[in-house]
Backbone as numpy.savetxt, mean C-alpha at the origin, in Angstrom:
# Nx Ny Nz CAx CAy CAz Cx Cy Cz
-3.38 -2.03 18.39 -3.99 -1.23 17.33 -5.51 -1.29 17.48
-6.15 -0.26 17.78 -7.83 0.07 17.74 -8.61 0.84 17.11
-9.35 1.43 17.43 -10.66 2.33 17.03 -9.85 3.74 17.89
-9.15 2.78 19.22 -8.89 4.44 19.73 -7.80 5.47 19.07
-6.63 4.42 18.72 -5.58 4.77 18.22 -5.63 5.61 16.78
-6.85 5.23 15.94 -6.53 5.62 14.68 -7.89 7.36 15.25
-8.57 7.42 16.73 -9.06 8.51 16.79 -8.03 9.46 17.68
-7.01 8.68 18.04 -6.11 9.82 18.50 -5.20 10.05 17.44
-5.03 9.48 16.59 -3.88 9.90 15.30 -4.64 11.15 14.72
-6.12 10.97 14.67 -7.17 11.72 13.85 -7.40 13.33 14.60
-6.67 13.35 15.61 -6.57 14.56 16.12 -5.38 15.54 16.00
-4.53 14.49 15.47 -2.99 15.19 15.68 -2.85 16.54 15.21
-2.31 17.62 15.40 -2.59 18.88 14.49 -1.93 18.48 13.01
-3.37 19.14 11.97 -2.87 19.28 10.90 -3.43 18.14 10.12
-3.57 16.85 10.79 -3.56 15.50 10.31 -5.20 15.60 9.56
-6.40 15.99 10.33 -7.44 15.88 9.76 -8.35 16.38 8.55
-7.16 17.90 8.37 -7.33 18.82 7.13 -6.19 17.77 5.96
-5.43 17.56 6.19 -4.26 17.11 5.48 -5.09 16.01 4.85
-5.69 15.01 5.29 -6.66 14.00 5.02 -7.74 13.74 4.45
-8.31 15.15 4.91 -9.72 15.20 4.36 -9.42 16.15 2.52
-8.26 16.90 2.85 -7.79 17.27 1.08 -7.29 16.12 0.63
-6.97 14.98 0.54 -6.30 13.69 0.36 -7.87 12.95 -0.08
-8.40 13.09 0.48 -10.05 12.06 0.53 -10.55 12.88 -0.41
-10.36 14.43 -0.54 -11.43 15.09 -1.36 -10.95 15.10 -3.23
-9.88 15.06 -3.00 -8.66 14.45 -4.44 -9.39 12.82 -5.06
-9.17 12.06 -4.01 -9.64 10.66 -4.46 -11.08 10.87 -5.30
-11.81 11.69 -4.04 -13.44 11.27 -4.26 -13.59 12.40 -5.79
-12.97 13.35 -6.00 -13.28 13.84 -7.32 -12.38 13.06 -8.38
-11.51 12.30 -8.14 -11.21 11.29 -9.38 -12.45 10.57 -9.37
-12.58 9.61 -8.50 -13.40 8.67 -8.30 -14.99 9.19 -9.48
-15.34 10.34 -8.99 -16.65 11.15 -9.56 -15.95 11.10 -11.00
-15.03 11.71 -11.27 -14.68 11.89 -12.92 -14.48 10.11 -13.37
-14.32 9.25 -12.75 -14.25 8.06 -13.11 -15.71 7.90 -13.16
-16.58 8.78 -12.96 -18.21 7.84 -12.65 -18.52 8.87 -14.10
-18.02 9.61 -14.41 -18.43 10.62 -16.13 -18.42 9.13 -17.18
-17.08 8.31 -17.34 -16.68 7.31 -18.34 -16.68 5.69 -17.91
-16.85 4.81 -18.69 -16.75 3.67 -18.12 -15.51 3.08 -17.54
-15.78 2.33 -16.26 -14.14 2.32 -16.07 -14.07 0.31 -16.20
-13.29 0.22 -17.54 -12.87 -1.10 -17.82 -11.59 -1.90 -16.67
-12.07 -2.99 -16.76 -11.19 -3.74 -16.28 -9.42 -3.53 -16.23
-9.38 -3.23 -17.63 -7.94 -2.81 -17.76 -7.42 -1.78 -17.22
-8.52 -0.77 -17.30 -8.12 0.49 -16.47 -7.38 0.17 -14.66
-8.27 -0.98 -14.06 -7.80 -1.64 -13.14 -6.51 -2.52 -13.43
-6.33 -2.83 -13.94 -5.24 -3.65 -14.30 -3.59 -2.78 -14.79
-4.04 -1.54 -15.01 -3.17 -0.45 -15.57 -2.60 -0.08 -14.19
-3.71 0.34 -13.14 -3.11 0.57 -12.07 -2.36 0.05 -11.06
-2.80 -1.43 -11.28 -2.15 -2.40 -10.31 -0.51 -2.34 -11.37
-0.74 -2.41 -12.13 0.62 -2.55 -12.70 1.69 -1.84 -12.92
1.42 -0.30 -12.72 1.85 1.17 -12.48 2.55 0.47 -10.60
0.99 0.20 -10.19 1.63 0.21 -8.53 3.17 -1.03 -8.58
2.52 -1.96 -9.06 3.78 -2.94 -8.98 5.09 -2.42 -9.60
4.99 -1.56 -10.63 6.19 -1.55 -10.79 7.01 -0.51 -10.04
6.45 0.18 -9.26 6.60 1.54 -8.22 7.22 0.78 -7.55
6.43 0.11 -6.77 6.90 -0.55 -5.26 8.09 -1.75 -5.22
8.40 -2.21 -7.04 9.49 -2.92 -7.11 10.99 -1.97 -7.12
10.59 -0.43 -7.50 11.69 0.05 -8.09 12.05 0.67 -6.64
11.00 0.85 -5.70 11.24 1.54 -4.52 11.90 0.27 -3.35
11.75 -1.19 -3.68 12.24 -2.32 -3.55 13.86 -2.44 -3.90
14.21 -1.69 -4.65 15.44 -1.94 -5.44 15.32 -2.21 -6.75
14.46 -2.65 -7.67 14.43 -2.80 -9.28 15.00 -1.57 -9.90
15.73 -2.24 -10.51 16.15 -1.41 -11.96 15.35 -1.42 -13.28
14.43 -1.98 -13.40 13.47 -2.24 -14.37 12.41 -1.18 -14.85
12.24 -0.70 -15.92 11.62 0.52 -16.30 10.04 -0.09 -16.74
9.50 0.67 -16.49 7.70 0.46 -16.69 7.69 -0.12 -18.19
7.88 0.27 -18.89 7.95 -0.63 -20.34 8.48 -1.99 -20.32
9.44 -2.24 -19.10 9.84 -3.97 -19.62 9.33 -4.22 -18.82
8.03 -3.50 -17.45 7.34 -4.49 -16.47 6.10 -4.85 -17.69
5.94 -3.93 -18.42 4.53 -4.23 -19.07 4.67 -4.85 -20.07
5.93 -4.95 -20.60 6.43 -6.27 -22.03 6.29 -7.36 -21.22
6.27 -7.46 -19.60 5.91 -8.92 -19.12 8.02 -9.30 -18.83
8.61 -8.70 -18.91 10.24 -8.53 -18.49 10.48 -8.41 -17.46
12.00 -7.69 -17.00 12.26 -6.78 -15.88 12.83 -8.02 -15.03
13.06 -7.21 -13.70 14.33 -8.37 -12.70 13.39 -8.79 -12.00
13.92 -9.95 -11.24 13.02 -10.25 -9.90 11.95 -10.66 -9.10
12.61 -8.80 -8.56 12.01 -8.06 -7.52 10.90 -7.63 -8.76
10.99 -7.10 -9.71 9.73 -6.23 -10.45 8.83 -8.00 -10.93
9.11 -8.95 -11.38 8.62 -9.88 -11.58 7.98 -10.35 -10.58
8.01 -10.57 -8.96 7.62 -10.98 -8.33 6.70 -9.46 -7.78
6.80 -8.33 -7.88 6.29 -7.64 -7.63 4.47 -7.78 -8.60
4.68 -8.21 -9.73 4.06 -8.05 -10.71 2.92 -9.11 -10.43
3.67 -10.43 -10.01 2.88 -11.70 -9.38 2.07 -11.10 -8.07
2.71 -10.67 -7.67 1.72 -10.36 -6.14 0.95 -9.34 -7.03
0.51 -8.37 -7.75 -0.32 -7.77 -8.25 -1.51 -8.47 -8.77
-1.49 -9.39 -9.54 -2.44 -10.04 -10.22 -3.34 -10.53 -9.13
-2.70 -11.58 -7.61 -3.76 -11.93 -7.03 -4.33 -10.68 -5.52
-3.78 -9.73 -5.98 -4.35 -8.27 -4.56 -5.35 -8.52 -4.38
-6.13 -8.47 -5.80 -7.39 -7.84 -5.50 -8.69 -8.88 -4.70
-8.27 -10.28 -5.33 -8.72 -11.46 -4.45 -8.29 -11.66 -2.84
-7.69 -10.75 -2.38 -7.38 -10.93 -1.03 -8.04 -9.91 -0.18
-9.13 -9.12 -0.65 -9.70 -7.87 -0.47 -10.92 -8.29 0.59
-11.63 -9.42 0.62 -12.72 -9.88 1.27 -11.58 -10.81 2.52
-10.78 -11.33 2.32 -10.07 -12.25 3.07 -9.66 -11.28 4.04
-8.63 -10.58 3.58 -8.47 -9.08 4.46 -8.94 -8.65 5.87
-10.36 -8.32 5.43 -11.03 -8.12 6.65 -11.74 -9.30 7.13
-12.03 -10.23 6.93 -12.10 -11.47 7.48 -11.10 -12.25 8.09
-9.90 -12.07 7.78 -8.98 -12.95 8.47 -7.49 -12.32 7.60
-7.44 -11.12 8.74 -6.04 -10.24 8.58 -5.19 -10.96 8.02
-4.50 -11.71 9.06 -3.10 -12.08 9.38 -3.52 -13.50 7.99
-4.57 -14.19 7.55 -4.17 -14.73 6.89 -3.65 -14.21 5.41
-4.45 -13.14 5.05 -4.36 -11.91 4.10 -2.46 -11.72 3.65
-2.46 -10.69 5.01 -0.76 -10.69 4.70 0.18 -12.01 4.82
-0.11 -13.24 5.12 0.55 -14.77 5.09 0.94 -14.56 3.53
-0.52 -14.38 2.89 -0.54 -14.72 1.17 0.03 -13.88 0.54
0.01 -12.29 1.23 0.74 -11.44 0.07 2.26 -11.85 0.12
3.09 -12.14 1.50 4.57 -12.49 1.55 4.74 -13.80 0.75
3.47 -14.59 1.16 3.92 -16.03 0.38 3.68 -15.32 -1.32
3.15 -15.33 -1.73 2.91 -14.70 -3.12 4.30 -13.92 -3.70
4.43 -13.05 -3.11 5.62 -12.44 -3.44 7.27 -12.72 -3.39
7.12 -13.91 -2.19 8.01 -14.40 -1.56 8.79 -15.61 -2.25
7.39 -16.24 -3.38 7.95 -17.19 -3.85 8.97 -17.46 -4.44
9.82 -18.54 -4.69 11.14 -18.45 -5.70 12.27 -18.10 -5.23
12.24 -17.00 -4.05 13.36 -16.63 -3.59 13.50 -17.13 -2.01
12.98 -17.80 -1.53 13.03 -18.14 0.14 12.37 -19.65 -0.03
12.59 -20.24 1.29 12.48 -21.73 1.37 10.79 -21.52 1.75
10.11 -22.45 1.02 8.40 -22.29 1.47 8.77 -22.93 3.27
9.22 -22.64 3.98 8.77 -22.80 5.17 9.52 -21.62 5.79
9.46 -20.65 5.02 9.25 -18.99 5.25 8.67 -18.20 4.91
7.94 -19.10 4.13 6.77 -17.89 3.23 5.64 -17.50 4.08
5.18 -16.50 4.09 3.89 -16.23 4.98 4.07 -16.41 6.26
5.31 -16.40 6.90 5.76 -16.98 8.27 6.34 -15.50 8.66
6.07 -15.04 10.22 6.45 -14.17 10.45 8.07 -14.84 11.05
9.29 -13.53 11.05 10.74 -14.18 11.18 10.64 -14.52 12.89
10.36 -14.08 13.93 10.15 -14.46 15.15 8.62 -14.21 15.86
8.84 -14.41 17.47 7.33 -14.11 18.34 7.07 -12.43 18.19
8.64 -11.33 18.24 7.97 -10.20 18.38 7.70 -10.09 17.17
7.54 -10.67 16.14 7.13 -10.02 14.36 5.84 -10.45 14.48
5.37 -11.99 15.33 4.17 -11.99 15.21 3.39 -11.08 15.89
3.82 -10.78 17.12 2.91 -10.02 18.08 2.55 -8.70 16.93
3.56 -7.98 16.50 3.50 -6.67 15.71 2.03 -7.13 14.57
2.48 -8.16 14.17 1.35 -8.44 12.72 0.05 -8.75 13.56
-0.29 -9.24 14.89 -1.82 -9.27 15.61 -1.99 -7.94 15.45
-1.22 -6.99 15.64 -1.70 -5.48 16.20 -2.13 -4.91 14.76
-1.28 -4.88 13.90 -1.63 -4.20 12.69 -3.01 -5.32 12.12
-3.31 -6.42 12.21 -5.01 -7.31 12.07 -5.25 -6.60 12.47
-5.07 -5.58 13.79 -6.21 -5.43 14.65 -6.67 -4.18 13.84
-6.16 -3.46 13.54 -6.28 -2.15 12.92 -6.85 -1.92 11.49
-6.77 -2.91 10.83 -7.33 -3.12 9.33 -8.84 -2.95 9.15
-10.11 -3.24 10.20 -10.92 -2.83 9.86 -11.73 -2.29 11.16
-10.99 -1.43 12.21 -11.37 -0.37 13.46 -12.11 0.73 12.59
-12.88 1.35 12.92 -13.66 1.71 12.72 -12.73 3.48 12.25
-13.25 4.50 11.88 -12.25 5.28 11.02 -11.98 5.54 10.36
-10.89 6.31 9.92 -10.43 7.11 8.23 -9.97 5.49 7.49
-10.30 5.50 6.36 -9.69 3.97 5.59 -7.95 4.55 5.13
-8.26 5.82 4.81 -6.93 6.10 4.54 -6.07 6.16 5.96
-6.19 6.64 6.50 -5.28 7.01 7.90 -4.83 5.19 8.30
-6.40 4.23 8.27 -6.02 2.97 8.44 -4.72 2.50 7.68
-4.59 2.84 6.39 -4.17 2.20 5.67 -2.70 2.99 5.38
-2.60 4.09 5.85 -1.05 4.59 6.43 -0.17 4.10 7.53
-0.98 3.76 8.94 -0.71 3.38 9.39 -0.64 1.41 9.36
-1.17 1.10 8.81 -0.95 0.09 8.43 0.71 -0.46 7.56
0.36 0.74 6.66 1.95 0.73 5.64 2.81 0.80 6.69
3.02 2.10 7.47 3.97 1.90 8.64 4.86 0.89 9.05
3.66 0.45 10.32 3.92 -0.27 10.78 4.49 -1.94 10.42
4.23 -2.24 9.29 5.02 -3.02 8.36 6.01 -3.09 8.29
6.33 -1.45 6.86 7.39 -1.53 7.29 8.48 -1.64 8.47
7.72 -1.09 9.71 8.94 -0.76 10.32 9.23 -2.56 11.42
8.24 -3.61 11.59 8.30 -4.58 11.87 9.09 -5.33 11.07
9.29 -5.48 9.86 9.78 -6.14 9.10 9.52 -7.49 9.52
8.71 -7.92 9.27 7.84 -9.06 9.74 8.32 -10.42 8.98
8.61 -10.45 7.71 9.03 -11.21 7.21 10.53 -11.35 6.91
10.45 -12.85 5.87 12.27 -12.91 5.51 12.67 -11.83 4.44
11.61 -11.53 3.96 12.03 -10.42 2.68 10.82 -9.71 2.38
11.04 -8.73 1.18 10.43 -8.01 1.03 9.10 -7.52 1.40
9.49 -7.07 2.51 8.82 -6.38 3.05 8.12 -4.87 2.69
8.94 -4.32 2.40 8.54 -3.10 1.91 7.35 -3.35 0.33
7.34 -4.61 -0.48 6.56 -4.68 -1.20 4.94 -4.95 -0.25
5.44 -5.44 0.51 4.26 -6.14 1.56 3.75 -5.50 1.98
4.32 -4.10 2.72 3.67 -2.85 3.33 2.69 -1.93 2.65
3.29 -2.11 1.18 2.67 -1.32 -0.09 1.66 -1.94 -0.27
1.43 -3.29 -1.02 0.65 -3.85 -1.16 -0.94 -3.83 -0.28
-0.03 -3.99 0.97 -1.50 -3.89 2.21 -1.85 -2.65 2.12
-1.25 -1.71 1.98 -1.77 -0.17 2.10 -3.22 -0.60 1.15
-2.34 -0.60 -0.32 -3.42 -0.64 -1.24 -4.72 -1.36 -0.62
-4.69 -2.62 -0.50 -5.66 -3.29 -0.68 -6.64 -3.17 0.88
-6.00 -2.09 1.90 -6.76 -1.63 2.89 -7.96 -0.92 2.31
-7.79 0.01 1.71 -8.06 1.14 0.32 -9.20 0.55 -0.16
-9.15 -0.65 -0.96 -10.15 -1.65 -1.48 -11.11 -2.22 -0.47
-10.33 -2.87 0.50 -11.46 -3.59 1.18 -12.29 -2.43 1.90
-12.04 -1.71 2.39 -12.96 -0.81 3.56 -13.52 0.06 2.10
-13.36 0.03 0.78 -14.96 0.73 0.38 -14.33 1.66 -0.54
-12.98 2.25 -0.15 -12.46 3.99 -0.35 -12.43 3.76 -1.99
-11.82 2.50 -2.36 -11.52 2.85 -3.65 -11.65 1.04 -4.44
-12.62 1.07 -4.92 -12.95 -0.53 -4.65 -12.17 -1.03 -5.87
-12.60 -0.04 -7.08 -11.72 -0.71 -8.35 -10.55 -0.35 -8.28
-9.75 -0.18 -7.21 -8.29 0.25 -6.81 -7.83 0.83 -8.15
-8.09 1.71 -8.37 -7.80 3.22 -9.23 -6.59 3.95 -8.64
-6.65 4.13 -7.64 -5.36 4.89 -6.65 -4.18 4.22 -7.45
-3.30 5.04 -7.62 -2.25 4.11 -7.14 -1.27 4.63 -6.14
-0.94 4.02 -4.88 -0.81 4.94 -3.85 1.22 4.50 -4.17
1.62 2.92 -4.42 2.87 2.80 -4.88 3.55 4.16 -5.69
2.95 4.61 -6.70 3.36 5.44 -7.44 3.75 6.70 -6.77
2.72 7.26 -6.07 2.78 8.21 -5.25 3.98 8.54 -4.09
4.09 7.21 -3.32 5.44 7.12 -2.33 6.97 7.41 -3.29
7.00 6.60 -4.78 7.88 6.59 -5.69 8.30 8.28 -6.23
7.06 8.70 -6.15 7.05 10.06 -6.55 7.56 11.19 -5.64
7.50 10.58 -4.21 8.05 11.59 -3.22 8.92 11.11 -2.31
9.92 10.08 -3.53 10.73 9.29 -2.45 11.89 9.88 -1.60
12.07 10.57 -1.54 13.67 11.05 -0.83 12.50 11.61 0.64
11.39 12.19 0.77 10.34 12.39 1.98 10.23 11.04 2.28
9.38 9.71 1.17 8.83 8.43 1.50 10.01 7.71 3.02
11.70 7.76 2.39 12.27 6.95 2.98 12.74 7.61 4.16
12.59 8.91 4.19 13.41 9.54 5.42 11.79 9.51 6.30
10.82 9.64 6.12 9.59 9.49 7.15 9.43 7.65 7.96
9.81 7.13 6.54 9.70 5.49 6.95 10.41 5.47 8.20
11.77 6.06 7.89 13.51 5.80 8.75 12.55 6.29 9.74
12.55 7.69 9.80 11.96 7.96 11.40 11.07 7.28 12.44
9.60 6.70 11.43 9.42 6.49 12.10 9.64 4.99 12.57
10.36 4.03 12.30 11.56 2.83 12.30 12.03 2.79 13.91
12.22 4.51 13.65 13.37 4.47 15.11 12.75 4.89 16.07
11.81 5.55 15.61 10.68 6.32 16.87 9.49 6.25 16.33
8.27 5.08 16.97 7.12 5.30 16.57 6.19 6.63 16.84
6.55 6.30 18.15 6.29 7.43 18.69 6.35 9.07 18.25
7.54 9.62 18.32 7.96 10.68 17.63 7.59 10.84 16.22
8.04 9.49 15.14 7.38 9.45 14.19 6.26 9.41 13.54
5.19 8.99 14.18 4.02 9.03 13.70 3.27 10.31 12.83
3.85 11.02 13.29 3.50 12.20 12.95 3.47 12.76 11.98
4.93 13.00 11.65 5.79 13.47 10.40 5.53 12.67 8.94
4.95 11.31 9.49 4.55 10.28 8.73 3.21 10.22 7.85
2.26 10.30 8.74 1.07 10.78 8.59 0.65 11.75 7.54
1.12 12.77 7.88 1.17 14.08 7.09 2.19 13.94 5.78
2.66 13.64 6.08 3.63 12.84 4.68 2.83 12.09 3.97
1.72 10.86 4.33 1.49 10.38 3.70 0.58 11.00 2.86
-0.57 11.73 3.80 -1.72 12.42 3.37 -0.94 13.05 1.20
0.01 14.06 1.57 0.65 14.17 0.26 0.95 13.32 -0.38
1.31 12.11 -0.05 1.51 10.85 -1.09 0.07 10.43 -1.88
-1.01 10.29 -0.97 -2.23 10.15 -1.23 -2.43 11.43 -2.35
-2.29 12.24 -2.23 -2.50 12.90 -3.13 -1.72 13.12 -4.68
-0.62 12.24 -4.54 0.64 12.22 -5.85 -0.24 11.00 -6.48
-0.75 9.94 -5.32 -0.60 8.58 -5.73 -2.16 8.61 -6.75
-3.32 9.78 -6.52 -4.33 10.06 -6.74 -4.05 10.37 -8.59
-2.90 11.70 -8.31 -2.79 11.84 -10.04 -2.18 11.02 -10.80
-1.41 9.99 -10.31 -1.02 8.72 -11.13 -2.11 8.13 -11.37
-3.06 7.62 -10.59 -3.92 7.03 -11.27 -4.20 7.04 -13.15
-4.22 5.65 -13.73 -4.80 5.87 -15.10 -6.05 6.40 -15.24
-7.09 6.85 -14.66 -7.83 7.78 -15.18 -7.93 9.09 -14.81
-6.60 9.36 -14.56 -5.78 10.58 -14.74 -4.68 10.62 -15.48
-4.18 9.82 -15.87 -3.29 10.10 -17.38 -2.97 8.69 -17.78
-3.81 8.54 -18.91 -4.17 7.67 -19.18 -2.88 6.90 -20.02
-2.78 5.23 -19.97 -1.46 4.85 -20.80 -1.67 5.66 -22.44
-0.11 6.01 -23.16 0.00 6.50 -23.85 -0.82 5.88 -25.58
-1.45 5.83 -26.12 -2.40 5.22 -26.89 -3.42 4.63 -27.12
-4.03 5.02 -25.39 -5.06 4.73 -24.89 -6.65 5.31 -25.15
């Protein structure tokens, strides 16, 4: 994973318009977020929107009202835990990748796996996969395109003993944060995949089986997620009594 890879993705047809309407969505939330003050909670709304996305796209049965009564199964409980410490892993990130994603699996991981699997990749080829995706987290480039391909390739390594797919999400996000794009992580990009899931899982599948072939279909898929995950944002519809 390089500087070159994310400038040959950046050519693909279609990929750089698809992206740059995806970037131009963010950056006019972002601007309408710079009209009002944006409180802490407003951050905290979103991480918690994302967690409960990426638990239900995990398998949770748990509805956004019993993630936010502090309820719900699990997967949405442990989803909810890895939310609180994201945003502290944002400087670590690009300083020391692979220790970054150690903490989000251990974090999330806890309770349900023996701690001498937490943050542990399951073999040598899961580690080799997780050097490549470090390598890619802060190459020089689109932060979003980084941070698609980043989700990717996650998922499709399955790097850890479990939940993975929270892990893939998670890093997306907090790619997002660290490289600049969206610092008070406002996005919520979880929501967005949730929102276009029957595309989310059949692009994942593909590209699973064919990076290659897949990359593509993926990409451009995501670019539209980026853009679902943009109008979820709470300062685009804000919680109800807000």
């Amino acid at each position: 994973m390089s500087t070159d890879l994310l400038t040959r993705l950046d050519a693909l047809d279609g990929v750089p318009s698809a992206f740059a309407a995806a970037r131009d969505g963010i950056d006019a939330m972002l601007r309408d977020r710079g009209l009002r003050r944006t409180s802490p909670e407003t951050t905290a709304e979103s991480l918690l929107r994302g967690a409960h996305a990426s638990a239900v796209l995990e398998g949770s049965t748990s509805t956004l009202e019993e993630v936010r009564d502090g309820g719900g199964d699990e997967v949405a409980r442990a989803s909810v835990r890895l939310s609180t410490e994201l945003l502290g892993l944002a400087p670590v990130l690009l300083r020391s990748p692979l220790q970054a994603l150690a903490r989000i699996h251990a974090v999330v991981g806890s309770g349900s796996l023996p701690a001498d699997q937490l943050g542990r990749p399951r073999d040598a080829e899961a580690a080799v996969r997780l050097r490549a995706v470090g390598g890619l987290v802060s190459a020089e480039g689109s932060a979003l395109l980084a941070a698609a391909v980043v989700h990717a390739e996650l998922r499709a390594a399955q790097a850890f003993a479990s939940h993975n797919g929270i892990v893939a999400r998670a890093a997306e996000r907090l790619v997002l944060v660290a490289r600049g794009l969206d610092e008070k992580s406002l996005v919520v990009p979880e929501a967005g995949h949730l929102a276009l899931r029957p595309a989310y899982e059949a692009r994942i599948d593909g590209y699973r089986e064919d990076p290659e072939t897949g990359m593509h279909p993926w990409l451009l898929y995501a670019a539209e997620a980026y853009g679902a995950a943009t109008e979820a944002s709470p300062v685009r519809t804000p919680t109800p009594g807000s």
